[in-house]
C-alpha positions as CSV (number, residue, x, y, z in Angstrom):
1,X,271.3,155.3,-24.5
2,X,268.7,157.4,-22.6
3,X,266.8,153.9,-21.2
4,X,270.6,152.7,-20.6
5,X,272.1,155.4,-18.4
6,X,270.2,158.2,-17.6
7,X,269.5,156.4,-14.0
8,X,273.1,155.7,-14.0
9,X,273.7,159.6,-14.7
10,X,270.9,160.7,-12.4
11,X,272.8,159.1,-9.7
12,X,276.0,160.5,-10.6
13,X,274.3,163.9,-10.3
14,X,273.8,163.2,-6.8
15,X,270.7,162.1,-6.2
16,X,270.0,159.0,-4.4
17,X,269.0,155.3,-6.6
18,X,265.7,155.4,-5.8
19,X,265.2,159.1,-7.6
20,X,267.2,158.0,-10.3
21,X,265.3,154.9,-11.2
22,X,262.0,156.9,-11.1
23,X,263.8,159.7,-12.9
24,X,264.6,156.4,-15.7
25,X,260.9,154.9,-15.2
26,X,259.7,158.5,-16.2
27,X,260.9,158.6,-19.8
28,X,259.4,154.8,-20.1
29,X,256.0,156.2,-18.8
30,X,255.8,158.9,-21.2
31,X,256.7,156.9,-24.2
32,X,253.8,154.5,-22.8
33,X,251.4,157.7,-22.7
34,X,252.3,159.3,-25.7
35,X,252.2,155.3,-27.9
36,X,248.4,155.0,-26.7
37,X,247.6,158.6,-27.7
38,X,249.8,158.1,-31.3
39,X,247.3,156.5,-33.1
40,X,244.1,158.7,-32.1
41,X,246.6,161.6,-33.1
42,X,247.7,160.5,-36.1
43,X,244.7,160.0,-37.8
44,X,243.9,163.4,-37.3
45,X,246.7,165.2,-37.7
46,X,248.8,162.8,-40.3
47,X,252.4,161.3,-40.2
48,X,254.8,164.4,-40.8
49,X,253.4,167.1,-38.1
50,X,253.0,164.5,-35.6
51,X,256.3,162.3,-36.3
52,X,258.3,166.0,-36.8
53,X,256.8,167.2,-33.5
54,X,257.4,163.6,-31.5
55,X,261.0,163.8,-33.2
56,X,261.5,167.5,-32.0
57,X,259.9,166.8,-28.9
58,X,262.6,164.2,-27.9
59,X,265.5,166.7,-29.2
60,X,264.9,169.2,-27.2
61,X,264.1,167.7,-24.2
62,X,267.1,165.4,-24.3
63,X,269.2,168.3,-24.7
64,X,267.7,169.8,-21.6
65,X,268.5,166.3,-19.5
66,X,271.8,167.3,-19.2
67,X,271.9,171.0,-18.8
68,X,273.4,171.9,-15.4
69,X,271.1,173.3,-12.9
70,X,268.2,171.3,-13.5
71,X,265.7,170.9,-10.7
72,X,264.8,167.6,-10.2
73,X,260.7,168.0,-10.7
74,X,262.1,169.8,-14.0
75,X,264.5,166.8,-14.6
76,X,260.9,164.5,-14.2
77,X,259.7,166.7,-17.0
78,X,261.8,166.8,-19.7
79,X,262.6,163.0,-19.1
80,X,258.7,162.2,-19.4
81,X,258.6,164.6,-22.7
82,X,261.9,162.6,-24.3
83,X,260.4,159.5,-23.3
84,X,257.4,160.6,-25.4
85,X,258.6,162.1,-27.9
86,X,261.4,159.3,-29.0
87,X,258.7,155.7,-27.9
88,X,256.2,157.7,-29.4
89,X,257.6,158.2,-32.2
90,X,259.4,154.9,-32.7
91,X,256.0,153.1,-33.4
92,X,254.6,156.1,-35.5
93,X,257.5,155.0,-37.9
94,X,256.3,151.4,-38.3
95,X,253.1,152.7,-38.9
96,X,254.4,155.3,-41.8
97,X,256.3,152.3,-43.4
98,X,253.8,150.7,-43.6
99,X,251.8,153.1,-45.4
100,X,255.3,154.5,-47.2
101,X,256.8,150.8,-48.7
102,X,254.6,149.1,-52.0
103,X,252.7,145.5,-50.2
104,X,254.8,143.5,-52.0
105,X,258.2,145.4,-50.5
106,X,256.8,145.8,-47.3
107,X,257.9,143.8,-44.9
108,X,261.7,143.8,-46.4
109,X,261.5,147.2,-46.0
110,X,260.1,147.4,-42.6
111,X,262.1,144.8,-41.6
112,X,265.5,146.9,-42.9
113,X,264.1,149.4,-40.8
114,X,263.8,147.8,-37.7
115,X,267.2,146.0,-38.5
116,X,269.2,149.2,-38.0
117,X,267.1,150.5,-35.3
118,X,268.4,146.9,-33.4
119,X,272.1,148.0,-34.5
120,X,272.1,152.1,-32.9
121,X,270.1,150.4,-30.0
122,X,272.9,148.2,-29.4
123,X,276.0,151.0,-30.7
124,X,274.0,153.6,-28.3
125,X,274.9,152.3,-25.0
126,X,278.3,151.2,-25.8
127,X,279.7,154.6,-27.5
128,X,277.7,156.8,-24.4
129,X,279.9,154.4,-22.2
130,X,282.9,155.4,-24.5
131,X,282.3,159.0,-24.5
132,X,281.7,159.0,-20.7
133,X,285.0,157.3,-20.2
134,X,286.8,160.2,-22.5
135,X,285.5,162.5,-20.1
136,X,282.2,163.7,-21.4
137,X,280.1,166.0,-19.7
138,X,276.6,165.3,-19.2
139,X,275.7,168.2,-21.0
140,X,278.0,167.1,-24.3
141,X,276.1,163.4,-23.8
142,X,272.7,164.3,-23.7
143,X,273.6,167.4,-26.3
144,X,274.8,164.3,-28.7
145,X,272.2,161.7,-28.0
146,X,269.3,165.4,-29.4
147,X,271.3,165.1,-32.9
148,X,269.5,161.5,-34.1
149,X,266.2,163.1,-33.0
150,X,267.0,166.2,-34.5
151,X,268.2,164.3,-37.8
152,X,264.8,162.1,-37.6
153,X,262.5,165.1,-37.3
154,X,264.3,166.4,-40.7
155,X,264.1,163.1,-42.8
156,X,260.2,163.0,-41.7
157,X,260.1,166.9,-43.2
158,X,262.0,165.6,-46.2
159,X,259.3,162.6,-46.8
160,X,256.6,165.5,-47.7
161,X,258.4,166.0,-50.6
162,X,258.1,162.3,-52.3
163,X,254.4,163.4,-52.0
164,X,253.6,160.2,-50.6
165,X,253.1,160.7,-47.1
166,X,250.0,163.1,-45.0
């Protein structure tokens, strides 16, 4: 969703194609950023604080895409943070699995995983297109598109309890 339309909802806002494109180019810069620092960070720090903080990272900061008011340099912001907080975090989970799932279940399990990531990355785009066609705010979109970050960031809490993950 947030790759998909936010130029498309940048422009809405008023702002020219050019600024929205950059405005779309600076959540795929900060989810290239924060991927090269994930690894360094995670063997430090350990899968739950970092994957939690990525997870709340991106909830947060999508929520603030669409509050009303914005100023574009803060718009640049909170686009960079959910971009690093959500492609962050994305390969942080592959690396967890891997770690998480017994070698002989593995790659099934993995592979589950990135399944259904393939399935909300294709439902994403199509139900924002729905609810922005049933007269959705940009507020209510970007408020909706925090809740799977917001849900992700409390499954990687719950993981500390199986007492298998750092």
């Amino acid at each position: 969703f947030v790759s998909s339309w936010l130029p498309t909802v940048v422009r809405g806002a008023g702002y020219p194609t050019e600024t929205a494109v950059l405005v779309g180019a600076s959540v795929q810069t900060g989810g290239v950023l924060g991927t090269l620092a994930l690894g360094w960070v995670l063997r430090r720090v350990g899968f739950v604080p970092v994957l939690t903080c990525c997870f709340v990272l991106a909830g947060v900061n999508l929520a603030l895409i669409g509050q009303p008011g914005l100023s574009l340099s803060l718009l640049f912001v909170v686009a960079f943070l959910a971009g690093l907080g959500i492609f962050a975090g994305q390969p942080g989970l592959n690396a967890l699995a891997a770690t998480f799932y017994p070698t002989e279940m593995r790659s099934t399990g993995i592979g589950a995983g990135l399944g259904i990531g393939r399935f909300g990355a294709f439902i994403g785009p199509l139900l924002a297109g729905e609810l922005m066609r049933n007269s959705w705010t940009t507020q209510d979109l970007f408020h909706a598109a925090a809740v799977p970050a917001a849900i992700s960031a409390m499954a990687i809490v719950a993981l500390r309890w199986t007492g298998r993950v750092a």
